[in-house]
Structures are given as C-alpha cells and as structure tokens.
C-alpha positions as CSV (number, residue, x, y, z in Angstrom):
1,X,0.0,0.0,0.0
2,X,0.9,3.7,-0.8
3,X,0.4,6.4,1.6
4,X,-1.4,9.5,0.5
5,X,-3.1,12.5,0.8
6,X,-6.1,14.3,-0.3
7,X,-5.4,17.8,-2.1
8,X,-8.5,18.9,-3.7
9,X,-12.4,17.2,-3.3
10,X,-14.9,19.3,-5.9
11,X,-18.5,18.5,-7.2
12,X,-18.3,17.9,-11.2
13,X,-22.3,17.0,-10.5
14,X,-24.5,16.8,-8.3
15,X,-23.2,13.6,-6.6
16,X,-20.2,12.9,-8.4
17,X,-16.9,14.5,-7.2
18,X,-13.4,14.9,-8.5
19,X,-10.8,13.7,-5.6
20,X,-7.4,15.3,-6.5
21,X,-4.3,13.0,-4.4
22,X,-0.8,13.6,-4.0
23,X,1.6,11.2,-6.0
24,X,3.4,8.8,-4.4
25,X,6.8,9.0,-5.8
26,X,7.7,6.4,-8.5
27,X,4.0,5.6,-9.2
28,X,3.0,4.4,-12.3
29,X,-0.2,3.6,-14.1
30,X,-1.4,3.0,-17.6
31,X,-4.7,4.2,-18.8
32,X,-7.7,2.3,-17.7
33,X,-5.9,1.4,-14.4
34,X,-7.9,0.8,-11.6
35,X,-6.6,1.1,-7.7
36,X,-8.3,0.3,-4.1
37,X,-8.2,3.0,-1.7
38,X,-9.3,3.7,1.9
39,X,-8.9,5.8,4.0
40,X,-5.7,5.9,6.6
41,X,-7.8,5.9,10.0
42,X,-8.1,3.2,12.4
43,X,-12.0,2.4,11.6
44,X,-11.6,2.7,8.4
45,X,-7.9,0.8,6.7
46,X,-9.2,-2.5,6.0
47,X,-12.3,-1.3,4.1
48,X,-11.0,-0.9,0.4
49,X,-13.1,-0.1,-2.6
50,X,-12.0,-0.1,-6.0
51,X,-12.0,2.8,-8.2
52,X,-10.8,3.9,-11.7
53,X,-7.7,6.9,-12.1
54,X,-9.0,9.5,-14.6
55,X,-6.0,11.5,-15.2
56,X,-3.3,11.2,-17.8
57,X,-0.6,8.9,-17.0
58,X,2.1,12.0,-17.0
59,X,0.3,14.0,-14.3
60,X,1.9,14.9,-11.0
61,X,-1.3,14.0,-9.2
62,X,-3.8,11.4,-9.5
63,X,-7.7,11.8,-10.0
64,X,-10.9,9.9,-9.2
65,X,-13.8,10.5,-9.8
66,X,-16.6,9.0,-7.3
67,X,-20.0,8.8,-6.6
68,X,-21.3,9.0,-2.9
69,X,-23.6,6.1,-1.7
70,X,-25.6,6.7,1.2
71,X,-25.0,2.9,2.0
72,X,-21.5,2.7,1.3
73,X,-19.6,4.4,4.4
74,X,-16.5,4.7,2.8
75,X,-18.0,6.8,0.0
76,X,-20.2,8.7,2.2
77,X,-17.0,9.9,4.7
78,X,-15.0,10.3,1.6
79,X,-18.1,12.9,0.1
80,X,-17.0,14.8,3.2
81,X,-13.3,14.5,3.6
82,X,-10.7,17.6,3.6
83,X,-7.9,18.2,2.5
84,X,-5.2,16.6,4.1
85,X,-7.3,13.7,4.7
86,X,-4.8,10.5,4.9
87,X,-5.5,7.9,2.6
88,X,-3.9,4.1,1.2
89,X,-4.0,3.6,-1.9
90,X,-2.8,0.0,-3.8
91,X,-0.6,-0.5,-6.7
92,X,-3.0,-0.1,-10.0
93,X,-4.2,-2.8,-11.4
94,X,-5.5,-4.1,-15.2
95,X,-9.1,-2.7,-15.2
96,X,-10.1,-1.9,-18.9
97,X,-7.7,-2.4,-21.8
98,X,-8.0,-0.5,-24.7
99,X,-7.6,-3.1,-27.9
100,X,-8.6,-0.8,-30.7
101,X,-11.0,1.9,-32.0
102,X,-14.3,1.5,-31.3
103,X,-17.8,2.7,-29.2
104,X,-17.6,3.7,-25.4
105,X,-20.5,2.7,-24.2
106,X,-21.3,4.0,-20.5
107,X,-24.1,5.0,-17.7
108,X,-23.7,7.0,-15.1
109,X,-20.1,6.7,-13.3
110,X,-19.7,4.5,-15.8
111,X,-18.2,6.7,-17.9
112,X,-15.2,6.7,-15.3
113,X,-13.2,4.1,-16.4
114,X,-12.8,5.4,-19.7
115,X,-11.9,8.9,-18.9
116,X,-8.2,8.7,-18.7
117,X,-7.8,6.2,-21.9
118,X,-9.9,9.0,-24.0
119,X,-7.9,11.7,-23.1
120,X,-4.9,9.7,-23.6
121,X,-5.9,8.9,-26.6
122,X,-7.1,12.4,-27.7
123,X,-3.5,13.7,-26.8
124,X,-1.9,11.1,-29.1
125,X,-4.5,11.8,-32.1
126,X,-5.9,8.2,-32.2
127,X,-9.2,9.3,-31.3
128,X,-10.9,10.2,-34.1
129,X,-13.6,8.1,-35.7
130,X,-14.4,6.9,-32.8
131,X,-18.1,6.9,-31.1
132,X,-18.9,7.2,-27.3
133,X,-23.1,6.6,-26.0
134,X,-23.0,7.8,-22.4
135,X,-26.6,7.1,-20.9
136,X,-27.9,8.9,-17.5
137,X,-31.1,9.6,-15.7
138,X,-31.1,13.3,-16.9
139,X,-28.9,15.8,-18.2
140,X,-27.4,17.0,-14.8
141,X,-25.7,13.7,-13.8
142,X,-23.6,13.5,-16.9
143,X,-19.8,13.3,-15.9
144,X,-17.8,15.6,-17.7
145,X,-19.9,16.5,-20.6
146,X,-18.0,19.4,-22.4
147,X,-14.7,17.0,-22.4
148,X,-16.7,14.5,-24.0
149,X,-17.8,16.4,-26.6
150,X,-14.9,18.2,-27.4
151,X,-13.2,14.9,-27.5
152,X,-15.8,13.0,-29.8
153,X,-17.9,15.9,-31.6
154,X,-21.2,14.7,-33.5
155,X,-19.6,10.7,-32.6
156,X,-20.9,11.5,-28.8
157,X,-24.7,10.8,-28.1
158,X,-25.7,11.8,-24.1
159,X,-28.8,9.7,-23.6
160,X,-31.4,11.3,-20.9
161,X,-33.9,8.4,-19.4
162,X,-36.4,10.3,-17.5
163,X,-36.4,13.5,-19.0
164,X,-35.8,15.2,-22.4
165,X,-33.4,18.0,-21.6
166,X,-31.1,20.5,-23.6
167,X,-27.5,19.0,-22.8
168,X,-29.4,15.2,-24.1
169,X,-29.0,14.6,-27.9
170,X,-31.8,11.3,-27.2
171,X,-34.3,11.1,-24.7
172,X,-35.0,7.3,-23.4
173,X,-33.2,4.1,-22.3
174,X,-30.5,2.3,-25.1
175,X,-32.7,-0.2,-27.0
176,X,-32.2,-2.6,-29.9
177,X,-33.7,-0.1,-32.5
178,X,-31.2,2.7,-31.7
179,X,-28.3,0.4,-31.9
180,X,-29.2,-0.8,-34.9
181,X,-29.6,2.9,-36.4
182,X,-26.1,3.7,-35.1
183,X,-23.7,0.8,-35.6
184,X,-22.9,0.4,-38.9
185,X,-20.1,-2.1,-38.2
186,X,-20.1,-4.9,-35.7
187,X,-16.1,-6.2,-36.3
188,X,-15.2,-2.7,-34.3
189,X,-14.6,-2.8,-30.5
190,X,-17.4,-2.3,-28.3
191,X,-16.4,-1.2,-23.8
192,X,-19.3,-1.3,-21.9
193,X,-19.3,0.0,-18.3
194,X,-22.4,0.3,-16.2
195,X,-24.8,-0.7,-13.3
196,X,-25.0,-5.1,-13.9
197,X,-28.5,-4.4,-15.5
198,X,-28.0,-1.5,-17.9
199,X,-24.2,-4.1,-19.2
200,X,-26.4,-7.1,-19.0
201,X,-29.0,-5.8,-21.9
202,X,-26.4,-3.2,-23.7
203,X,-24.7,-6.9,-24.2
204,X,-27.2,-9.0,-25.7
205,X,-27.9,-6.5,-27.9
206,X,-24.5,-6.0,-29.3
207,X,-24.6,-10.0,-29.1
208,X,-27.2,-10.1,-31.5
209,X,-25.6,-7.8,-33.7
210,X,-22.8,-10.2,-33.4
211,X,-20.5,-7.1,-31.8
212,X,-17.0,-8.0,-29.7
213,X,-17.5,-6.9,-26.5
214,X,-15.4,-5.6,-23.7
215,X,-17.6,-4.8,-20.4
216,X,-17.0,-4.2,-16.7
217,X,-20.0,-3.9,-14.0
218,X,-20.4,-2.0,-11.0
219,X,-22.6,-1.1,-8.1
C-alpha cells in the first residue's frame, strides 16, 4: 500500500466529485488502471473499494472521480473528507484495456473508467472516428460532458432516461432499434461500463448484432 493524501475534493455533478491525491513518488499507471483506496484511520484501513484513475498517465497528481452512496460508508466519509485527509491507496491494477477503435459505451459513473484512456488517446491523435453513448437519468448527472464532446464531436450521443433536456442529444433508455440505427459495423470494439443491469442488456444486444464486447459492472 501507498500512503497519501487528499489535495482537492470538488463536485463535477450533483453527486459525483473529483478527488485530486498527491503522488506517491515512483507511481505508475497505464490508462484504464484501476486502484483500491481507503482511508488511513483506524476504523476505516481494512475497508477498500475499488475505483478507476481518470487522469493522464504524466500527471503529477492522480484523479478519481466518485459517486457517494448513502449505504456505502467509505464513500459517504469520503463525500466529506478535507484536504489533508490521509489515505492508502494500492498499486494499480488491469481494469479496462484499450484493444482498438471502437464505441464507449457508459451509464452514469460508468463513464469513469474510460476517462483517462480517452484523453490519452485524444493527446496522441488516435481518437478520431471513434463513437462514445453515455446514458444517464437526466442531463445534470452527466460526468464531464464538455470534455466529452470536445473529444468525440457529433460521434458522442448523451442519452437522458427520465427526461428530455437541452444538454441530451436522445431522450429514453438504449434499445435494440437505436443500436441498430447507429452501428454500422459490428467487427469494431465495443467497452461497456455500467450498473450489472443497464451491461447485462447493452450486451445481448450488441450479441445479437454479433459485436465484440469488452464490459465491466459496478454497483
């Protein structure tokens, strides 16, 4: 375990923040790393929980990006945490591996453990072409929406399910019909991150489209 500290904790929504550690020196991670953290108190050190880094590899910080669960203690002292705050954080681990160009296809904090391989790959060029659906309840939880499109332009669709709001390009829930209108070609790469149910049915729809999947769960 690595000792660190908390710097910076800001809202990027409404229950999503950005936590902002030191570096431990000599740490290394490749995009789509994953780590465990917890935080460096007695009642808390042996209660780990697993979370994506966001920033680019060449950073002198690290970033996460979490959402606070009002059942999930760790989450909920960490939504109130200063900085200072002593934390323990593991070496990174393989979480999602990028294998080629493709669709990112996320909901909700989802979308986290792609951040730092898209912005890797937008600062090495390799980006373009590619297509990103990021589905959330309404236009206010989407994570880091003006990155996203700067990084993917028209290729970035921001699904709304329980409303139709300005900052949605679609209102409603990823179905068969709307994959089929968008993906042209199954052979590409498709990373799917999401709550088990939202992966379980973005999956056997790509399936029957006879799509290559890459997918993680959460929550």
């Amino acid at each position: 375990m690595f000792q660190t500290e908390l710097l910076l904790r800001e809202f990027v929504t409404h229950d999503v923040q950005r936590y902002i550690l030191a570096k431990p020196e000599g740490y290394h991670f490749t995009p789509g790393q994953a780590i465990e953290l917890a935080i460096d108190d007695p009642v808390w050190r042996n209660q780990r929980r697993p979370f994506t880094l966001t920033n680019r590899v060449d950073d002198r910080v690290l970033e996460l990006m979490i959402k606070s669960y009002g059942d999930d203690g760790v989450t909920h002292h960490l939504a109130n945490s200063k900085p200072g705050q002593k934390l323990l954080i593991t070496a990174p681990f393989d979480s999602f591996t990028y294998e080629g160009p493709g669709w990112f296809i996320a909901a909700g904090a989802g979308i986290t453990p792609f951040l730092a391989i898209i912005r890797d790959l937008t600062d090495r060029g390799e980006l373009a072409g590619q297509k990103l659906i990021y589905s959330n309840k309404a236009g206010d939880d989407i994570i880091q929406q003006h990155e996203l499109e700067a990084a993917f332009g028209s290729n970035a669709h921001f699904l709304c399910t329980r409303e139709n709001a300005p900052r949605c390009t679609h209102f409603g829930r990823i179905d068969e019909e709307f994959m089929r209108q968008h993906v042209l070609d199954p052979s590409e790469e498709f990373y799917v991150c999401g709550p088990p149910a939202f992966s379980q049915q973005v999956k056997e729809i790509l399936t029957k489209l006879g799509a290559n999947i890459r997918s993680m769960e959460f929550g």
